[in-house]
C-alpha positions in Angstrom: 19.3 -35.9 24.3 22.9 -35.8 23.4 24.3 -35.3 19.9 27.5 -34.8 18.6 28.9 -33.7 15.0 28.9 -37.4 13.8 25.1 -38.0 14.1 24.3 -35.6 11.6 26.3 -37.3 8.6 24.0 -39.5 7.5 20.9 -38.1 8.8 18.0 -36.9 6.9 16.6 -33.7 7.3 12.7 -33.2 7.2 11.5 -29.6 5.9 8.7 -27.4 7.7 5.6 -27.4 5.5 2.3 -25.5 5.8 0.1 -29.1 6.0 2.7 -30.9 8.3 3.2 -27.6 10.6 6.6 -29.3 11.9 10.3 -29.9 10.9 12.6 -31.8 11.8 15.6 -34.7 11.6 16.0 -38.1 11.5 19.1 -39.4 12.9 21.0 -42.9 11.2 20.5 -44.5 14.7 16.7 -44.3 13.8 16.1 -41.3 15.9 13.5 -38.8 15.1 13.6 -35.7 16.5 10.3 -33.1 15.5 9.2 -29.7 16.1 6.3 -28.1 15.5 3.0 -26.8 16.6 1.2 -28.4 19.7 -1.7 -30.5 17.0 1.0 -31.1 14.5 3.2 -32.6 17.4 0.8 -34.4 19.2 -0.9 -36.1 16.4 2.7 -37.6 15.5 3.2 -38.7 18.8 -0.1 -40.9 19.1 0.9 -42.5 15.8 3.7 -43.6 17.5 2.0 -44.6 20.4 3.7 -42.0 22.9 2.2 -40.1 26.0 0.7 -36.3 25.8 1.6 -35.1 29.3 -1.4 -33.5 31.1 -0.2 -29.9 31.1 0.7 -29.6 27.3 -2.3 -28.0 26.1 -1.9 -25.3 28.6 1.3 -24.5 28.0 1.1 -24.0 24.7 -2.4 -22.0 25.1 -0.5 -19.7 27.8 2.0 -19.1 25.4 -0.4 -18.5 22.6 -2.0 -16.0 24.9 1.2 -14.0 25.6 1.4 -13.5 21.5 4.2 -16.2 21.4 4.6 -18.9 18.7 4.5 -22.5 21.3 7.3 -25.1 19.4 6.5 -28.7 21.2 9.8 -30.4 20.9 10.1 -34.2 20.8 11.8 -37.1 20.4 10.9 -40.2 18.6 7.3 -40.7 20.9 8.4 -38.9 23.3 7.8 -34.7 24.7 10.4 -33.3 26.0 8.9 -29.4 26.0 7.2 -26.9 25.3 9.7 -23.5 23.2 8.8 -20.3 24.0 9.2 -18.4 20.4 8.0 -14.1 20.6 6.7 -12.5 17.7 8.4 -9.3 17.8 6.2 -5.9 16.3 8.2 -3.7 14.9 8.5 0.2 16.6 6.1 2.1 14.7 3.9 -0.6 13.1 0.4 -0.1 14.5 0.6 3.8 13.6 1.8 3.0 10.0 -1.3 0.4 9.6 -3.4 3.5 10.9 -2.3 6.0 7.8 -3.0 2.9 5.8 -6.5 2.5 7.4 -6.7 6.5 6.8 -6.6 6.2 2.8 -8.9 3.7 2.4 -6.9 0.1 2.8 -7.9 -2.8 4.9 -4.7 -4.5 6.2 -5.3 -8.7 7.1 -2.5 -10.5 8.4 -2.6 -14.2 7.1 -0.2 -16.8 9.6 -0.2 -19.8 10.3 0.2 -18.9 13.8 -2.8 -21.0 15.6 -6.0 -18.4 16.6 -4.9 -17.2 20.1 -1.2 -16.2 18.9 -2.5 -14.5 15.7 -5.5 -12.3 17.8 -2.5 -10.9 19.7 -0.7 -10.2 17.2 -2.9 -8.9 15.4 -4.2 -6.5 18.7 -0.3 -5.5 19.4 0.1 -4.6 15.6 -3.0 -3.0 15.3 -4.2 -4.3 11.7 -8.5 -4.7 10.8 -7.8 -8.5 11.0 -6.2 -11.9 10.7 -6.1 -15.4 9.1 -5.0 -17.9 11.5 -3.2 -21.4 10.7 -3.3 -19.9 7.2 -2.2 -22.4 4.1 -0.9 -21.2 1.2 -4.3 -21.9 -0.6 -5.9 -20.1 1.9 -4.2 -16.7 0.9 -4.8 -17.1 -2.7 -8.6 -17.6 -2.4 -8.6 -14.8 0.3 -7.0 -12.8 -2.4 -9.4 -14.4 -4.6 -12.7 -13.3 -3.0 -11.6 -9.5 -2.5 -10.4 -9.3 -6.4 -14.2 -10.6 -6.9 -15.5 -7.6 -4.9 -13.8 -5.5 -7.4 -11.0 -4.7 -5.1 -7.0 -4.4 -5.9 -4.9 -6.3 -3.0 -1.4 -6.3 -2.1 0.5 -8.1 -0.6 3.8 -8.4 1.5 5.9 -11.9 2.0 8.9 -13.5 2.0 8.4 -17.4 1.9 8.3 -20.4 -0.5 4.5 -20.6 0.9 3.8 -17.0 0.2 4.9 -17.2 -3.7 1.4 -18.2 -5.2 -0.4 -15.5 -3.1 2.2 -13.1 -4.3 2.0 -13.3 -7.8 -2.0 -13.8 -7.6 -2.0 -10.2 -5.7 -2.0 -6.9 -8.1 0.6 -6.0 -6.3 3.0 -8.2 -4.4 6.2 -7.0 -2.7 8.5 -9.5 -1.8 11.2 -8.8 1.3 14.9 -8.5 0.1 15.5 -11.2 2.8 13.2 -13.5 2.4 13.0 -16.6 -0.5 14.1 -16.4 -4.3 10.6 -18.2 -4.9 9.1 -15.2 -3.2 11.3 -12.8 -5.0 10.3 -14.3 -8.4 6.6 -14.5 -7.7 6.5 -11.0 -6.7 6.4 -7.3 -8.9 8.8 -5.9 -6.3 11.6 -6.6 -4.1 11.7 -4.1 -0.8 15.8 -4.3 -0.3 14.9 -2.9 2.6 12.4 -5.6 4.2 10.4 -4.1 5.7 6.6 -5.5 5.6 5.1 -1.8 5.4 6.7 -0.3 2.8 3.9 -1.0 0.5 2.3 1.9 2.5 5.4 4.0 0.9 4.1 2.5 -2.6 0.4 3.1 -2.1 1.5 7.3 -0.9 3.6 7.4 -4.2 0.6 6.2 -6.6 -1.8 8.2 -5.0 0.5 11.1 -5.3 0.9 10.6 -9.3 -2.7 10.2 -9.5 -3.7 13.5 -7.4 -0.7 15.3 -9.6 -2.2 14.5 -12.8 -5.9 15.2 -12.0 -4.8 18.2 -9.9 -3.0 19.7 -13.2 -6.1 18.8 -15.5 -8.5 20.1 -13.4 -6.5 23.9 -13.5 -5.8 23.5 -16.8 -9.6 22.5 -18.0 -10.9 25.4 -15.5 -7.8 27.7 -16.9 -9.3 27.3 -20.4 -12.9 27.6 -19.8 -12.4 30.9 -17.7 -9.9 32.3 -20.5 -12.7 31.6 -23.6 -15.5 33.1 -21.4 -13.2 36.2 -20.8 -11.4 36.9 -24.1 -14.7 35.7 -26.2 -16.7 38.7 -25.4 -14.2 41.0 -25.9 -13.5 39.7 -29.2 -17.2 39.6 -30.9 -18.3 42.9 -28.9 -17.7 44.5 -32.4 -19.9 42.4 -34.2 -21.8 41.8 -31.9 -22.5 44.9 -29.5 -25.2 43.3 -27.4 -21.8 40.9 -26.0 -20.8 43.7 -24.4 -22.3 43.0 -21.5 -20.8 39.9 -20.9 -17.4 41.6 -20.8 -17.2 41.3 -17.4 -13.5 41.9 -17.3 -13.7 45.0 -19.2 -10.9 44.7 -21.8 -10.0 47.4 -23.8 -9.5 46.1 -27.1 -10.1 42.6 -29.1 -6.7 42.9 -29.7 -5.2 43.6 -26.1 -7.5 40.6 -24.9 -6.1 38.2 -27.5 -2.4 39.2 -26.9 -2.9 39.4 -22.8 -4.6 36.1 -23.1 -1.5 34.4 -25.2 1.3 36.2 -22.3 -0.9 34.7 -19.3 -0.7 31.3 -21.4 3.0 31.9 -22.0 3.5 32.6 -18.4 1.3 30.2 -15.9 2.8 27.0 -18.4 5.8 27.5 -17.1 4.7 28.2 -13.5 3.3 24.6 -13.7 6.3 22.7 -14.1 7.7 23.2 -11.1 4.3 21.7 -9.5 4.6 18.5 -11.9 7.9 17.7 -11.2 7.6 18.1 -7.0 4.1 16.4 -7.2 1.0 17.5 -5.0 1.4 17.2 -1.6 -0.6 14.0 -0.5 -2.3 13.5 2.8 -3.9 10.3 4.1 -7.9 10.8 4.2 -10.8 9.9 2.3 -11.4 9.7 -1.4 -14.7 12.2 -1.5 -12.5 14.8 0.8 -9.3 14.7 -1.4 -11.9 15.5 -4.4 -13.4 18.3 -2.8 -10.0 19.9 -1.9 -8.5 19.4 -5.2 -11.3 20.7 -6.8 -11.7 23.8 -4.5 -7.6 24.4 -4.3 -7.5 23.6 -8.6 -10.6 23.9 -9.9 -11.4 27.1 -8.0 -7.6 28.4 -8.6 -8.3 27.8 -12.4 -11.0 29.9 -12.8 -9.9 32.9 -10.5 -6.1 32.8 -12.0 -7.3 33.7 -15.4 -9.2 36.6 -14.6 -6.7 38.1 -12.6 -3.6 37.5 -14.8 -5.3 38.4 -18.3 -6.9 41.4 -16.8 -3.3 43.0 -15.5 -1.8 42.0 -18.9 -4.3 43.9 -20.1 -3.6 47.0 -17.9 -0.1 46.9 -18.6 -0.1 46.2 -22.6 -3.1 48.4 -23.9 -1.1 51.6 -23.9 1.5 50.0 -26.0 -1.0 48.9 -28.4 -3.3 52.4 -28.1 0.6 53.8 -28.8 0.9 51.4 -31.8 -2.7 51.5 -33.3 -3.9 48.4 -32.8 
């Protein structure tokens, strides 16, 4: 087929669709030219009464099998080929979906690739699974059904079809290259593009959320093992039989009051730093994170105390011995 610049003046151009599954342009000589999948294609061409040659289907399965996407070219009812269009994975991918798979997230890619293109795809990337010859209805009730399992889902696009999915999603992020119905639909715009970024996202939450229970787990430990040290020491006067529970051994009421107000003074402070850098996150599982927060912080908080009021105390009970008090 030959064209020139003057067939396209008055043609009319037909947009790819998710039902249609083909594209294409009808030229004012009554030409019509279509691409599309192998199905989409061939169903068009029996309307019209046209020939499916005998090796089609097997073309466009070999190239299925090779992880390509097969684009059957024709013109009015007539094939003329089969293109050849590779999916390419991104360096790096299949270990990033791994960290992702580490913390707890289930990554599904949803294409409207036909089955055999979208299980290689989904092998060579390395993700937990895949919706083929996905619609756009199909992504919001796959969205759907895990937000019914209690379950927060994001999502990654950059289409017109992926809009609805991505403002259904708790969390959509749409690509900086992709469509403005995408970028409207979504929470977030990656200027970047990149599909796995929401693994950057997911690292920064967690990291906000293991930095706040990280500081209230010292600071609930800090207080608890202050009150059981100064409280003895305090009452042992009224109360000599308390005596024994001063473990710590602190001089005075007074010296364990005043060291316990300087430790306060001091470890405050210390804490900032750690707030504003964050806890360092790693990628495992929710129960082991818990367990080495609580044994790093909770563990910390209670030993801390004891040390730091008991060398106030060391240093300051002279000075008050010296001052009466």
């Amino acid at each position: 087929v030959t064209l020139n610049i003057d067939d396209y003046k008055n043609a009319t151009f037909i947009e790819f669709t998710a039902s249609s599954k083909m594209s294409g342009i009808d030229l004012e000589d009554g030409t019509k030219i279509r691409k599309g999948s192998g199905e989409a294609i061939i169903n068009y061409v029996k309307k019209l009464n046209g020939l499916i040659p005998s090796d089609l289907n097997e073309k466009v399965e070999n190239i299925s099998k090779l992880g390509g996407t097969p684009l059957v070219v024709c013109v009015n009812n007539k094939i003329l080929g089969v293109i050849y269009l590779k999916d390419t994975v991104k360096p790096g991918l299949p270990e990033r979906f791994d960290r992702l798979r580490k913390i707890g997230i289930k990554t599904i890619m949803c294409t409207g690739d036909n089955p055999l293109t979208a299980a290689t795809i989904a092998a060579e990337a390395g993700v937990d699974g895949y919706i083929a010859e996905c619609k756009p209805e199909d992504k919001i009730e796959a969205i759907k059904k895990e937000q019914a399992l209690g379950k927060i889902v994001a999502m990654t696009g950059d289409g017109t079809n992926d809009a609805p999915a991505l403002a259904q999603a708790n969390v959509g992020i749409a690509m900086n290259s992709g469509t403005t119905a995408a970028k409207e639909a979504a929470n977030m715009v990656d200027l970047d593009s990149n599909p796995t970024k929401i693994l950057e996202v997911v690292e920064i939450g967690k990291q906000l959320l293991i930095t706040r229970g990280s500081l209230t787990t010292f600071s609930i430990a800090n207080d608890i093992a202050k009150y059981f040290a100064i409280i003895p020491a305090i009452f042992t006067i009224a109360i000599p039989q308390m005596k024994v529970l001063n473990i710590m051994g602190l001089s005075s009421p007074s010296s364990a009051i005043l060291s316990a107000l300087i430790f306060n003074a001091i470890i405050i402070p210390c804490l900032i730093p750690l707030a504003m850098k964050g806890v360092k996150y790693k990628p495992m599982s929710a129960s082991k994170l818990l367990g080495r927060n609580m044994m790093i912080y909770g563990l910390g908080g209670v030993i801390c105390p004891f040390i730091g009021i008991k060398l106030i105390d060391i240093l300051i009970s002279p000075l008050l011995v010296f001052l009466g008090l």
